[in-house]
gemmi code that builds the backbone of each chain (N, CA, C; Angstrom):
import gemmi

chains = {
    "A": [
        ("UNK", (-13.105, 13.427, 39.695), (-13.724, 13.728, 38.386), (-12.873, 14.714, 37.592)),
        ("UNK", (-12.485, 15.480, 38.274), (-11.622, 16.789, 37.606), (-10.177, 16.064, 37.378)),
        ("UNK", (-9.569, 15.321, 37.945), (-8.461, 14.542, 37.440), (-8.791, 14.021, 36.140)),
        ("UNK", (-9.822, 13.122, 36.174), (-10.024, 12.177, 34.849), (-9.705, 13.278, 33.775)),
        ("UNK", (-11.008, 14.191, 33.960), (-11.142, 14.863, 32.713), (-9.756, 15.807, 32.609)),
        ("UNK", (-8.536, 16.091, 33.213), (-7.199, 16.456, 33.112), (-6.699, 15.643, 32.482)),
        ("UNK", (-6.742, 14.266, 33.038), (-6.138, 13.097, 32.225), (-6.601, 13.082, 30.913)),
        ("UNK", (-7.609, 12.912, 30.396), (-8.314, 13.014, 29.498), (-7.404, 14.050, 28.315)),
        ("UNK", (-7.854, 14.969, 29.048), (-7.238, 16.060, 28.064), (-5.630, 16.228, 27.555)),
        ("UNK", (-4.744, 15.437, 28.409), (-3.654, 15.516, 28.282), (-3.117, 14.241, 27.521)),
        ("UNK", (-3.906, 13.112, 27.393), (-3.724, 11.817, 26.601), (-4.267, 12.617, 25.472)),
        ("UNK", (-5.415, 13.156, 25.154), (-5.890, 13.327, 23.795), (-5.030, 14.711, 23.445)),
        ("UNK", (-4.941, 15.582, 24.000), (-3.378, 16.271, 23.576), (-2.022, 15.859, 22.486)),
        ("UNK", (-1.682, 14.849, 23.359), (-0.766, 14.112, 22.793), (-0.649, 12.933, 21.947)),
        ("UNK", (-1.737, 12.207, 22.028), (-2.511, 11.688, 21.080), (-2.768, 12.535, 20.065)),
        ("UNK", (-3.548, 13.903, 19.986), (-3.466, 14.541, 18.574), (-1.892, 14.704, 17.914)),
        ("UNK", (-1.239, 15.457, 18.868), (-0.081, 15.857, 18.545), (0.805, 14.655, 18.185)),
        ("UNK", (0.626, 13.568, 18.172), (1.191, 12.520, 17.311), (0.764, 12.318, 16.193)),
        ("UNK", (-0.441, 12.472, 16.228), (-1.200, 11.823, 14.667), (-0.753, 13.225, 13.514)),
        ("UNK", (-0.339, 14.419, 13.937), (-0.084, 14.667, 13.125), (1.346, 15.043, 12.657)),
        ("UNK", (2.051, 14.497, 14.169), (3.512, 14.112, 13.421), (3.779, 13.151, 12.608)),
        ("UNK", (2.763, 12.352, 12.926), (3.131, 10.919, 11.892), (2.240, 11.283, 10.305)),
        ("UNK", (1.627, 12.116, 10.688), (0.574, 12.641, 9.300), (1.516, 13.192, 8.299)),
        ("UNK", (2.148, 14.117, 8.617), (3.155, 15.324, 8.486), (4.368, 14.336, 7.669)),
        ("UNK", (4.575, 13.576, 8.676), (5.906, 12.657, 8.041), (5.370, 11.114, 7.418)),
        ("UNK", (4.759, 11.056, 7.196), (4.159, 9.829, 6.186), (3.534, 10.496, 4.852)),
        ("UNK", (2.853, 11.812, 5.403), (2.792, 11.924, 3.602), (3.426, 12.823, 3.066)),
        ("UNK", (4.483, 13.191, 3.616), (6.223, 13.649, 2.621), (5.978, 12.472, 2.337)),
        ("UNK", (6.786, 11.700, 3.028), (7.077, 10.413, 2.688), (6.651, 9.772, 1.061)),
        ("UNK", (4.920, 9.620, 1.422), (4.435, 8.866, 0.201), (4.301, 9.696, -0.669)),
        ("UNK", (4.681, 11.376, -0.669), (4.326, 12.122, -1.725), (5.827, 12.146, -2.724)),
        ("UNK", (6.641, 11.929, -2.091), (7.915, 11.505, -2.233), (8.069, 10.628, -3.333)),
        ("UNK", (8.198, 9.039, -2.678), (7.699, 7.732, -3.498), (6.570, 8.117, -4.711)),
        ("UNK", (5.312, 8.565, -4.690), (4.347, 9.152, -5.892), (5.161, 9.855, -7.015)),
        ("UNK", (6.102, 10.716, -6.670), (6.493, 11.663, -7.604), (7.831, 11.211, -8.010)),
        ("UNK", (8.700, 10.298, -7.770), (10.037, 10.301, -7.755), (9.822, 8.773, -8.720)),
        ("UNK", (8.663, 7.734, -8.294), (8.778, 6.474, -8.525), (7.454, 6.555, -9.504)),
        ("UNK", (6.499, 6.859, -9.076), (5.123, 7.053, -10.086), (5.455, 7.002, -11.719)),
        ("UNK", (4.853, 5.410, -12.637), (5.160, 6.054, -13.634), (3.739, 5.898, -14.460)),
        ("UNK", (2.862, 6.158, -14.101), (1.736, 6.892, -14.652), (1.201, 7.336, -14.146)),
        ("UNK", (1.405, 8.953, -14.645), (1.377, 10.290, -14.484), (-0.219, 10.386, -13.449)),
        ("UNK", (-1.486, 10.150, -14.897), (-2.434, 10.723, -14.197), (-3.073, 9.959, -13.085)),
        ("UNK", (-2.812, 8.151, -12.845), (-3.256, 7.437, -11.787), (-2.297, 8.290, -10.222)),
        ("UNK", (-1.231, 8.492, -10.384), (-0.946, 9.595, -9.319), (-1.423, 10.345, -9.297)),
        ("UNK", (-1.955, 11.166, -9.911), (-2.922, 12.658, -9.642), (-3.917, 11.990, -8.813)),
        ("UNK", (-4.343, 11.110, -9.939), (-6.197, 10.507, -9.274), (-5.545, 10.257, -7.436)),
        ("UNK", (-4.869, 9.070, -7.402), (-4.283, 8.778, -6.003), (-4.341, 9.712, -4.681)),
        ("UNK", (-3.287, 11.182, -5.530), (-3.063, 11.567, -4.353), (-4.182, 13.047, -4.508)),
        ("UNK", (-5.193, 12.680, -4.919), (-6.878, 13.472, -4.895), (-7.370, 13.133, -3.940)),
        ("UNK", (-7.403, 11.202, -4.026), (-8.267, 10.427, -2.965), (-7.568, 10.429, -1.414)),
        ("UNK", (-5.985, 10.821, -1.769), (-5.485, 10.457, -0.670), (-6.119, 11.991, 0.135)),
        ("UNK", (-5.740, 12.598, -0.259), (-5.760, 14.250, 0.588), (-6.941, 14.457, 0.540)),
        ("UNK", (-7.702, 14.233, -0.035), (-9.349, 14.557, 0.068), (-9.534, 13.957, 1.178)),
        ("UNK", (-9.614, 12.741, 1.080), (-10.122, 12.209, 2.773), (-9.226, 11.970, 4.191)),
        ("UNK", (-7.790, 12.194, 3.507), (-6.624, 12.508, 4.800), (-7.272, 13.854, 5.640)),
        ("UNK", (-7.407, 15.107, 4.634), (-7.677, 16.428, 4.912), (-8.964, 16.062, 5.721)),
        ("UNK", (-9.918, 15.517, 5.239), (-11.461, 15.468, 6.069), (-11.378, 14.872, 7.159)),
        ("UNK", (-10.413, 13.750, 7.470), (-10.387, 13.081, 8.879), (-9.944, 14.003, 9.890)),
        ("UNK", (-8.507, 14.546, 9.242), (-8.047, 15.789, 9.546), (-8.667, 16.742, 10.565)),
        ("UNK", (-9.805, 17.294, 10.008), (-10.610, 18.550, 10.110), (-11.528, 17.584, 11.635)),
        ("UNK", (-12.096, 16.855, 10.850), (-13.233, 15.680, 12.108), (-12.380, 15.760, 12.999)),
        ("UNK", (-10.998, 15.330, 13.203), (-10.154, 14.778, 14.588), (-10.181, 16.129, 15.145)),
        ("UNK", (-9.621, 17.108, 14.504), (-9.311, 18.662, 15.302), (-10.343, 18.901, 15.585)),
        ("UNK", (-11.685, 19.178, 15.137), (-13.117, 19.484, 15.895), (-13.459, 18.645, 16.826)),
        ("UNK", (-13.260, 17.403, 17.083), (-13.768, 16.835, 17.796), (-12.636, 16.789, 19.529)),
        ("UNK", (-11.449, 17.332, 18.848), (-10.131, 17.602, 19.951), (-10.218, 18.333, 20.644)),
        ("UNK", (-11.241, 19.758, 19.853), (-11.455, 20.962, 20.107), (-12.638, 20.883, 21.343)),
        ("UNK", (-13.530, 20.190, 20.827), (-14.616, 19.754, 21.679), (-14.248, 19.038, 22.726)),
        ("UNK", (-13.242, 18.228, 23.200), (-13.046, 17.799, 23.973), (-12.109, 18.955, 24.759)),
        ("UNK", (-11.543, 19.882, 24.618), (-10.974, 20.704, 24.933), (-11.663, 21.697, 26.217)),
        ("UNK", (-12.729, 21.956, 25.231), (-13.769, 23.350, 25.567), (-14.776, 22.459, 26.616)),
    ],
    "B": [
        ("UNK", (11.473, 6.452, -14.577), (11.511, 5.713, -13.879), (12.932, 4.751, -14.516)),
        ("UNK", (12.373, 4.317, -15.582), (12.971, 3.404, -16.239), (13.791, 4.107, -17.741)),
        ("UNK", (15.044, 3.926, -17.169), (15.586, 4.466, -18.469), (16.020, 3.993, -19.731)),
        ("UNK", (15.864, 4.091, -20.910), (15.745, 3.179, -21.706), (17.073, 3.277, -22.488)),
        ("UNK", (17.019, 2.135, -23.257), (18.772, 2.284, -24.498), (18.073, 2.457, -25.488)),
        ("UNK", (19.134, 2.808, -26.359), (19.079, 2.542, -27.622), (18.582, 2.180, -28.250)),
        ("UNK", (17.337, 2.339, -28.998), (16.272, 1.615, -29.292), (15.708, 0.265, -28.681)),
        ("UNK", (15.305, 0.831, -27.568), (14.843, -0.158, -26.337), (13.147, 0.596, -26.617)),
        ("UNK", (12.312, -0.191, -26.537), (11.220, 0.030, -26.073), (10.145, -0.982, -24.983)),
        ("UNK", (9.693, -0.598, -24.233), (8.514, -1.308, -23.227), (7.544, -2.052, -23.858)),
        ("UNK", (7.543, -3.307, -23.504), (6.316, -3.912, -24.388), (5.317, -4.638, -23.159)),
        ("UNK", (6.320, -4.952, -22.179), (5.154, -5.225, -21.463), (5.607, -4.531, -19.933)),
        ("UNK", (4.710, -4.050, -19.193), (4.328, -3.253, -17.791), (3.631, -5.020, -16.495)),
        ("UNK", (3.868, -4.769, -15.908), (3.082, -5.755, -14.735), (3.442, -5.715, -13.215)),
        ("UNK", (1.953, -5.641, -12.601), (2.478, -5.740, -11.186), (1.313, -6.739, -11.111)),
        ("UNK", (2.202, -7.145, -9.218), (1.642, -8.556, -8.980), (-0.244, -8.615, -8.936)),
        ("UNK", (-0.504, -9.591, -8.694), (-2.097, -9.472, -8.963), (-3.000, -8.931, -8.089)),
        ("UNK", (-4.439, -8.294, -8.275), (-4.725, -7.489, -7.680), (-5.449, -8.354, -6.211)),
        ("UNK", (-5.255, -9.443, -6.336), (-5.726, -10.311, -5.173), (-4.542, -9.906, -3.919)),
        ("UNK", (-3.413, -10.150, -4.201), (-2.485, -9.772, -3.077), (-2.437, -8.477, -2.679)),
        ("UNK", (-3.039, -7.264, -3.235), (-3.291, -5.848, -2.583), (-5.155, -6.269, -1.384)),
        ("UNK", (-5.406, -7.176, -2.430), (-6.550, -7.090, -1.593), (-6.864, -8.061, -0.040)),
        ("UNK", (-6.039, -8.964, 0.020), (-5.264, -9.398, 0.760), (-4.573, -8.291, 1.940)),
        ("UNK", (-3.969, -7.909, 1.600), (-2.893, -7.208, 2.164), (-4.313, -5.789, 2.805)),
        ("UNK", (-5.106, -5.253, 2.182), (-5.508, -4.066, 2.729), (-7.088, -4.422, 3.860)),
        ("UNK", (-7.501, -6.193, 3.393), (-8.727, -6.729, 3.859), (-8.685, -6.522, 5.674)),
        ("UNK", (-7.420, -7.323, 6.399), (-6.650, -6.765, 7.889), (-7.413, -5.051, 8.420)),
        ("UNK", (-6.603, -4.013, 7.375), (-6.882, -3.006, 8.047), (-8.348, -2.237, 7.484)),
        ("UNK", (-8.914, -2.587, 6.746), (-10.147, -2.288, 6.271), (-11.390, -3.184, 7.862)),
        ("UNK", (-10.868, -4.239, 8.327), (-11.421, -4.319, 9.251), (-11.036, -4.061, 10.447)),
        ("UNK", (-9.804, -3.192, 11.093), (-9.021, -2.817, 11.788), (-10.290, -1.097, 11.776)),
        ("UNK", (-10.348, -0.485, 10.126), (-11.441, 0.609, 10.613), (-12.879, -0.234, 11.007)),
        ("UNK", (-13.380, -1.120, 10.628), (-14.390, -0.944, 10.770), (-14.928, -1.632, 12.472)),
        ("UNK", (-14.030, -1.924, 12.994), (-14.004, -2.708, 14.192), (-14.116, -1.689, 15.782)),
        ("UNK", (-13.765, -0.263, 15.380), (-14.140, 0.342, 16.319), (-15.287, 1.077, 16.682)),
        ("UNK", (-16.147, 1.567, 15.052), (-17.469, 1.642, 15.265), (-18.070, 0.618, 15.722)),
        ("UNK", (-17.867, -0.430, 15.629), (-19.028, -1.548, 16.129), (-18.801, -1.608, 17.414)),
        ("UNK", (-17.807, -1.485, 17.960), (-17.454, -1.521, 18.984), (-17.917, -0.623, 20.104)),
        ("UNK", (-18.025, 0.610, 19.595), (-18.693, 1.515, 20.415), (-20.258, 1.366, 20.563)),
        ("UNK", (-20.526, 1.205, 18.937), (-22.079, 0.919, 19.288), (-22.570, -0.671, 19.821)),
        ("UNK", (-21.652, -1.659, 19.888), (-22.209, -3.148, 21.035), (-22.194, -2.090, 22.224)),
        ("UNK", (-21.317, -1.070, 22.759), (-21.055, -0.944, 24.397), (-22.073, -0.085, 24.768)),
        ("UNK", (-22.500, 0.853, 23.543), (-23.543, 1.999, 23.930), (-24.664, 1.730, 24.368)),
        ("UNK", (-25.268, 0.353, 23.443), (-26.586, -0.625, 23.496), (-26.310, -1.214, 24.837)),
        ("UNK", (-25.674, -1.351, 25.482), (-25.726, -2.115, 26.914), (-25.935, -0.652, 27.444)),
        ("UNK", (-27.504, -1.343, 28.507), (-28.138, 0.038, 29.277), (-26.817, 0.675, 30.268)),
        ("UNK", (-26.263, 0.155, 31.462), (-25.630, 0.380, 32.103), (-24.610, 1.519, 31.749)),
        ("UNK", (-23.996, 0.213, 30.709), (-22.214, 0.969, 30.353), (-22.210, 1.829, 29.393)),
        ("UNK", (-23.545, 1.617, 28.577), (-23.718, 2.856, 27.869), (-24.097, 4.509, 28.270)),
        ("UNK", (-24.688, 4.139, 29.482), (-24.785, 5.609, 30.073), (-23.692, 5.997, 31.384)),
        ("UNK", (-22.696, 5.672, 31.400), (-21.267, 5.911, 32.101), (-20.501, 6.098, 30.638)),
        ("UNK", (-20.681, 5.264, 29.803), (-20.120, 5.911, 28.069), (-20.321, 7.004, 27.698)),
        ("UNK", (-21.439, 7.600, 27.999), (-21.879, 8.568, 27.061), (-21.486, 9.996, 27.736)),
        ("UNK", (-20.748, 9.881, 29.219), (-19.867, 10.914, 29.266), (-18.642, 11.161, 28.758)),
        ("UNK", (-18.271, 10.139, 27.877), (-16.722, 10.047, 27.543), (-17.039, 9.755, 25.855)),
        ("UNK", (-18.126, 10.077, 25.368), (-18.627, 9.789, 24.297), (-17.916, 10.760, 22.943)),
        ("UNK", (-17.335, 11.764, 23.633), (-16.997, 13.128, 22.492), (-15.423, 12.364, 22.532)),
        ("UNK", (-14.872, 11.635, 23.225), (-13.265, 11.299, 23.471), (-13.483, 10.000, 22.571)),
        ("UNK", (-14.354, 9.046, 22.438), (-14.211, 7.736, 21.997), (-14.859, 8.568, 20.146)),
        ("UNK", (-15.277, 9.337, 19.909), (-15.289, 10.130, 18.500), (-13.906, 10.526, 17.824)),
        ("UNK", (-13.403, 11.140, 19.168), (-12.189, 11.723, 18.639), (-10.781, 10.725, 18.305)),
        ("UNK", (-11.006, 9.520, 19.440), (-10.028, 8.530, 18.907), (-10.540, 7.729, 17.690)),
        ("UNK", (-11.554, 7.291, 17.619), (-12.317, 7.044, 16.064), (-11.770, 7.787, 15.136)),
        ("UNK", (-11.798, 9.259, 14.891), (-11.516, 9.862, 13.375), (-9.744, 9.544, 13.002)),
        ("UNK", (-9.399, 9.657, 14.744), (-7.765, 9.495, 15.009), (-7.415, 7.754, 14.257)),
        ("UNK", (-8.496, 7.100, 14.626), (-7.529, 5.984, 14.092), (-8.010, 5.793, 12.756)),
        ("UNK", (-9.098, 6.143, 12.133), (-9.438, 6.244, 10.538), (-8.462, 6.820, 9.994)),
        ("UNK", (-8.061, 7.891, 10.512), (-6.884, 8.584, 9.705), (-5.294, 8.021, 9.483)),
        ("UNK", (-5.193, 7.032, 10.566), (-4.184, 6.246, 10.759), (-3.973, 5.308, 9.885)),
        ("UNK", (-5.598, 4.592, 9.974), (-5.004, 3.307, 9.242), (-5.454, 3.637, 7.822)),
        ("UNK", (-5.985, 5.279, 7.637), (-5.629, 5.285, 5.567), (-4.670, 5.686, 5.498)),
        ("UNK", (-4.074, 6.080, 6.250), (-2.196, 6.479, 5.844), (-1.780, 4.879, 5.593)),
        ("UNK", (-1.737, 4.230, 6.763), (-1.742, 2.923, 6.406), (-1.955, 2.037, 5.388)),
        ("UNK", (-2.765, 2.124, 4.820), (-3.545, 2.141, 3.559), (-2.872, 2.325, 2.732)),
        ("UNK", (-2.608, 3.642, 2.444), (-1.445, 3.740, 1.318), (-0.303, 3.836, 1.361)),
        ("UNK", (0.473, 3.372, 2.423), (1.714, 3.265, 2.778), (1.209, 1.384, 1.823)),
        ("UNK", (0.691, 0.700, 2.462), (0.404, -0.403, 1.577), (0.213, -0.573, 0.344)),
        ("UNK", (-0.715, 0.208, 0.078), (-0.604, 0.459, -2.196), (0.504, 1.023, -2.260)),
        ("UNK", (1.073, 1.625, -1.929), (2.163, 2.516, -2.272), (3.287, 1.350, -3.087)),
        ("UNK", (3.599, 0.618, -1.811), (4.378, -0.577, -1.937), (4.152, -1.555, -2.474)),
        ("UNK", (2.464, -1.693, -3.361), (2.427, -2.905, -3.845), (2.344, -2.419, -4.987)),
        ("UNK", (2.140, -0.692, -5.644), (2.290, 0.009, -6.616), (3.399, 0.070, -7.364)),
        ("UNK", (4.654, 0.016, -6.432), (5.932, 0.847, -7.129), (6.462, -0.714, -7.363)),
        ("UNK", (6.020, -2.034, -6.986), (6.609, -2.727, -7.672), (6.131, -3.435, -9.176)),
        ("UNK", (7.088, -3.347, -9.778), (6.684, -3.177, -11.148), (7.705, -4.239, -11.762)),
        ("UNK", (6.950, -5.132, -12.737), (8.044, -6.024, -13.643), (7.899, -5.546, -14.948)),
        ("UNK", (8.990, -4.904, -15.647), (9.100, -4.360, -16.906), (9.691, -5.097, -17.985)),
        ("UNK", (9.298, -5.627, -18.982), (9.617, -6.023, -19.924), (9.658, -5.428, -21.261)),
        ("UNK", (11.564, -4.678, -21.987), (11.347, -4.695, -23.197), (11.912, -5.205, -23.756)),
        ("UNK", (11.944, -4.769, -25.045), (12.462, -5.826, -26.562), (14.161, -5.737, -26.117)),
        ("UNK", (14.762, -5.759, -24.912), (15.985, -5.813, -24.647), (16.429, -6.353, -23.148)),
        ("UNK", (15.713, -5.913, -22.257), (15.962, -6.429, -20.885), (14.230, -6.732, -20.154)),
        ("UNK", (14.890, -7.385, -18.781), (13.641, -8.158, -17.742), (14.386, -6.718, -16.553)),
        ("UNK", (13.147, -6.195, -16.109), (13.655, -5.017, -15.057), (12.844, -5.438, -14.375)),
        ("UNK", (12.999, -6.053, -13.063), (12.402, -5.980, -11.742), (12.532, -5.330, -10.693)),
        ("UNK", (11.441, -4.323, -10.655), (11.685, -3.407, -9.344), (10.889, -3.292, -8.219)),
        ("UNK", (11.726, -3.981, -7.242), (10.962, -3.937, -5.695), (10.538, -3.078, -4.677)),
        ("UNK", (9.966, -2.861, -4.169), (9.823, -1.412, -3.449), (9.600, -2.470, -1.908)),
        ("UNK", (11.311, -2.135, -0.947), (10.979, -3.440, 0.065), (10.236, -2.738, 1.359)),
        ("UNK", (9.481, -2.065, 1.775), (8.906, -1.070, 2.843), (8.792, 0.249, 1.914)),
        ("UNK", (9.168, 1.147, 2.561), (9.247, 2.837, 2.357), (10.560, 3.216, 2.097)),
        ("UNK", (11.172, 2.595, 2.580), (13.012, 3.190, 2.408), (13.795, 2.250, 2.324)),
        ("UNK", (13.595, 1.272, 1.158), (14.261, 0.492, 0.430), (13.592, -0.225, -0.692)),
        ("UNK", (14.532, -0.108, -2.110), (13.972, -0.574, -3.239), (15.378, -0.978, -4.563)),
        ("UNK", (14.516, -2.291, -4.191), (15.482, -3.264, -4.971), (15.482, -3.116, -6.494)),
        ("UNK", (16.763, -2.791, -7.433), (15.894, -2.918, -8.461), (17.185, -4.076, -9.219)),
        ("UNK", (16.602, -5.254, -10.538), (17.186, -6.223, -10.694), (16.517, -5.986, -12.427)),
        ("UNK", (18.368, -6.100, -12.904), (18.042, -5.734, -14.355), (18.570, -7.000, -15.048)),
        ("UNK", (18.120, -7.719, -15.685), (18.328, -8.735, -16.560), (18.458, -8.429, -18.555)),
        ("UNK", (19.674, -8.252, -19.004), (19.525, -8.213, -20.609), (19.111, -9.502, -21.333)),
        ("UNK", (18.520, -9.387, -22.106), (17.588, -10.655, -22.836), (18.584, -11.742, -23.414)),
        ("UNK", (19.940, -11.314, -23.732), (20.977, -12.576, -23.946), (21.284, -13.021, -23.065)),
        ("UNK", (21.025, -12.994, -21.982), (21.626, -13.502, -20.632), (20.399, -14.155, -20.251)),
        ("UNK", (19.172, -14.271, -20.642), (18.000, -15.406, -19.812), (18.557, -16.593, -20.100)),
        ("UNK", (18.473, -17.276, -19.517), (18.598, -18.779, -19.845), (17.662, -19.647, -20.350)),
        ("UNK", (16.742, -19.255, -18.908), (15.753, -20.106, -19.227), (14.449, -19.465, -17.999)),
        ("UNK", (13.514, -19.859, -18.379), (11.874, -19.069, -17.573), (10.918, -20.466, -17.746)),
        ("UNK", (10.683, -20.416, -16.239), (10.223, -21.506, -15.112), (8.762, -20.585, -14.896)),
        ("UNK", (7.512, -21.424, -14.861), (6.451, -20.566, -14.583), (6.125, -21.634, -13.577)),
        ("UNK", (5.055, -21.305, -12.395), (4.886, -22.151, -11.434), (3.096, -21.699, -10.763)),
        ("UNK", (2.698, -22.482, -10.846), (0.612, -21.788, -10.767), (0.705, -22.994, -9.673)),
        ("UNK", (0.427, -22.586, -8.517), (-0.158, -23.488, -7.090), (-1.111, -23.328, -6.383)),
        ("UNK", (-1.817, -23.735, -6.740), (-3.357, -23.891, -5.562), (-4.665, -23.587, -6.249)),
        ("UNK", (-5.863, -24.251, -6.268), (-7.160, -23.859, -6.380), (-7.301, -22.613, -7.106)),
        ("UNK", (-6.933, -21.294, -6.249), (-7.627, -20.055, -6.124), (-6.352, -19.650, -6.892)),
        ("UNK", (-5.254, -19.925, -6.799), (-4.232, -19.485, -8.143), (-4.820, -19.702, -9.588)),
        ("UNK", (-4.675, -21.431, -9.425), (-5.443, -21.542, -10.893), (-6.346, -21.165, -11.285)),
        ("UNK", (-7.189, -20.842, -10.757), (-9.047, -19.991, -11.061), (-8.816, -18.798, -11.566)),
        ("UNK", (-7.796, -17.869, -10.493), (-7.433, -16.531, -11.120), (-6.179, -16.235, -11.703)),
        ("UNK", (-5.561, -17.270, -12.673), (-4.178, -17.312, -12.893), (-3.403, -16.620, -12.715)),
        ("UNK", (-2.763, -16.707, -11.189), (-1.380, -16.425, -10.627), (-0.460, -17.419, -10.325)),
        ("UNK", (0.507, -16.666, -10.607), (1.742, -17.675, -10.219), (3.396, -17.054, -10.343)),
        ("UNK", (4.021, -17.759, -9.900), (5.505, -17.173, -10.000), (6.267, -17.694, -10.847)),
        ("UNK", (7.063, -16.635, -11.717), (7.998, -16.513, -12.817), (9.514, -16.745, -12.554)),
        ("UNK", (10.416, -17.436, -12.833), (11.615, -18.496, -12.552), (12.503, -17.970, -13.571)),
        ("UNK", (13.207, -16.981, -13.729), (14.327, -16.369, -14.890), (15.603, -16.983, -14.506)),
        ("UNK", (16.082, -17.686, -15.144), (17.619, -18.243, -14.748), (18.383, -17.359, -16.053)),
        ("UNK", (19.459, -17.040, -15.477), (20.135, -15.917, -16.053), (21.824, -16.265, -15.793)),
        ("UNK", (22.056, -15.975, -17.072), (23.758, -15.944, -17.281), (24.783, -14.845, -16.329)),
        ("UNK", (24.068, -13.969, -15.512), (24.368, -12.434, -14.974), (24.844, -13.016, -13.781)),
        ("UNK", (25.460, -11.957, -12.582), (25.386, -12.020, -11.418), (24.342, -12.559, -10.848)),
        ("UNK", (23.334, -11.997, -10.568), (22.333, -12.144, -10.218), (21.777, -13.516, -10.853)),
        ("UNK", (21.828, -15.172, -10.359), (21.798, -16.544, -11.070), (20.072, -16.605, -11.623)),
        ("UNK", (19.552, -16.192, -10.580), (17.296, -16.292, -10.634), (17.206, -15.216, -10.235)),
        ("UNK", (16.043, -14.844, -11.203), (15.074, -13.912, -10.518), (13.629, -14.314, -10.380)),
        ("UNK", (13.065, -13.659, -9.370), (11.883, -14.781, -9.375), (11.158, -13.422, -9.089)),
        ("UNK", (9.908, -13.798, -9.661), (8.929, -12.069, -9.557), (7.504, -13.664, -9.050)),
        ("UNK", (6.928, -13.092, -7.795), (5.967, -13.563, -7.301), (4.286, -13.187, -7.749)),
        ("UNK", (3.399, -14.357, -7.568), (2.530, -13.491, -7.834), (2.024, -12.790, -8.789)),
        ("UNK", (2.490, -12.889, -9.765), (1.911, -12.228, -11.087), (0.819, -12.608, -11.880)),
        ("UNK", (0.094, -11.593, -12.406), (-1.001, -12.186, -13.367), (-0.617, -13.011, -14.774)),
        ("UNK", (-1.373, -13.943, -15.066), (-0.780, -14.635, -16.676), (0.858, -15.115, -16.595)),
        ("UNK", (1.340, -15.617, -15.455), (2.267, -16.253, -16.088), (3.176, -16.777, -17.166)),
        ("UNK", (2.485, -17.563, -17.625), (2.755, -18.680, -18.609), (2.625, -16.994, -19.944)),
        ("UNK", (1.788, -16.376, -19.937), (2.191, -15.374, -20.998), (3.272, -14.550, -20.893)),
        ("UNK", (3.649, -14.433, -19.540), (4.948, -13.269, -19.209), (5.938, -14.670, -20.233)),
        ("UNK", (6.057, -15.836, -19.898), (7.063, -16.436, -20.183), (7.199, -16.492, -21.553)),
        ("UNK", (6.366, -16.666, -22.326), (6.322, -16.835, -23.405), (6.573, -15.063, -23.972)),
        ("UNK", (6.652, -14.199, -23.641), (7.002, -12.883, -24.443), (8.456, -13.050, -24.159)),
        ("UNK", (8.869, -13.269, -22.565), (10.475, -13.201, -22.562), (11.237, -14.184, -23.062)),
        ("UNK", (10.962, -15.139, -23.471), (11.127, -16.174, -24.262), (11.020, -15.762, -25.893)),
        ("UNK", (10.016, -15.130, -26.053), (10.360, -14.202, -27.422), (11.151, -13.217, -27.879)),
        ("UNK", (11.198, -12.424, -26.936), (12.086, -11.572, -27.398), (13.684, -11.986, -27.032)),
        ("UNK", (13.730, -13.000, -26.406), (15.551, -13.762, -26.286), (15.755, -14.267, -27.656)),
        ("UNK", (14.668, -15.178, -28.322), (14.964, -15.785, -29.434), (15.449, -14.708, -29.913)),
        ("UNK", (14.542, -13.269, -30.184), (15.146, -12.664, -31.314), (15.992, -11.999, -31.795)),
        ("UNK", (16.945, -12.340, -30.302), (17.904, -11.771, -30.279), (18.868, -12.627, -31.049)),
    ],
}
model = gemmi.Model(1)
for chain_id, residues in chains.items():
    chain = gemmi.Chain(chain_id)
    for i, (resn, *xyz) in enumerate(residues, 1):
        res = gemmi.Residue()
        res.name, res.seqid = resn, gemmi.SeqId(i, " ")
        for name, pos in zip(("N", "CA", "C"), xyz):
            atom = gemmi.Atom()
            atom.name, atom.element = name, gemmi.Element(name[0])
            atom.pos, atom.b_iso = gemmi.Position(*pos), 0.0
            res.add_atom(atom)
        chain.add_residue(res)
    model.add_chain(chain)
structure = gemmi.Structure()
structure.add_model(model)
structure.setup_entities()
């Protein structure tokens, strides 16, 4: 039982710690493309509102719930 | 984005139609919604649902993990069906491709050099929502350009066809 839940913790470890390397480097990325290629102005604003509003909230859910699996 | 000449101005803007974004995002829109259901068919089974429900805070946490995945996903997809853009002004045909994330084609045509514009509408659900692909034969390097998928066709052709005459 105490293995699993080691295992456990060490897949979802690294499992977090990916999602937010790929988080980290996908939205440079598309914030990149938005600002360099975007050519109306305020549908990029609106965009990257919707994007980070609910990137940020999944965000927050995954780390609490990482946390909880932690503790 | 687009830099203009000499009394060049934009008359017409277009990207492909909004059926092929919706297309393209329908996959991972059910890619999220396929793991809630999923948990709750396994929870409802008496058995496996209560051997689940010790591992219940881990199958949450890969849930928010892959929501978050596939809206990056998401707009890694608009992104790319955003930045491509067919520009038309009173001087050139600018087609610009956006081919993934880190490559983007762009194909400039001056209006004395069209030859000639081929419009092409195929299938049922094309013709209903008029899409179809645009056929530029061109005097340039570049012999065709072909922009897929676009809304109103037959009107893209007829503006670039106008503004060649008036040249």
């Amino acid at each position: 039982m105490e293995n699993i839940k080691e295992f456990i913790t060490i897949g979802a470890t690294l499992a977090f710690l990916g999602l937010i390397i790929v988080f980290v480097v996908l939205t440079t990325v598309l914030n990149y493309h938005w600002n360099r290629y975007g050519i109306e102005p305020e549908r990029v604003k609106k965009v990257k509102q919707i994007y980070f509003t609910v990137a940020i909230t999944l965000l927050i859910l995954t780390s609490i719930t990482y946390l909880n699996i932690l503790w | 984005m687009v830099d203009l000449l000499k009394e060049e101005r934009i008359v017409l803007k277009k990207r492909r139609h909004w059926l092929v974004i919706v297309l393209e995002l329908a996959p991972l829109v059910l890619a999220a919604l396929l793991p809630p259901l999923l948990i709750a068919g396994v929870s409802s089974v008496p058995q496996i649902g209560l051997a689940f429900s010790d591992y219940s805070e881990l199958a949450i946490f890969g849930l928010f993990a892959w929501w978050l995945f596939i809206w990056m996903i998401i707009f890694v997809v608009w992104t790319n069906y955003y930045l491509d853009v067919l520009v038309i002004t009173n001087k050139r045909v600018i087609d610009i491709e956006q081919l993934g994330l880190f490559a983007r084609d762009i194909v400039e045509v001056r209006m004395e050099n069209v030859e000639d514009v081929k419009t092409e509408v195929l299938g049922l659900i094309a013709s209903l929502l008029d899409i179809g692909n645009v056929y530029i034969q061109t005097a340039a390097e570049s012999r065709e350009v072909i922009i897929k998928n676009i809304p109103n066709p037959h009107k893209l052709r007829e503006v670039i066809a106008q503004y060649r005459d008036e040249l």
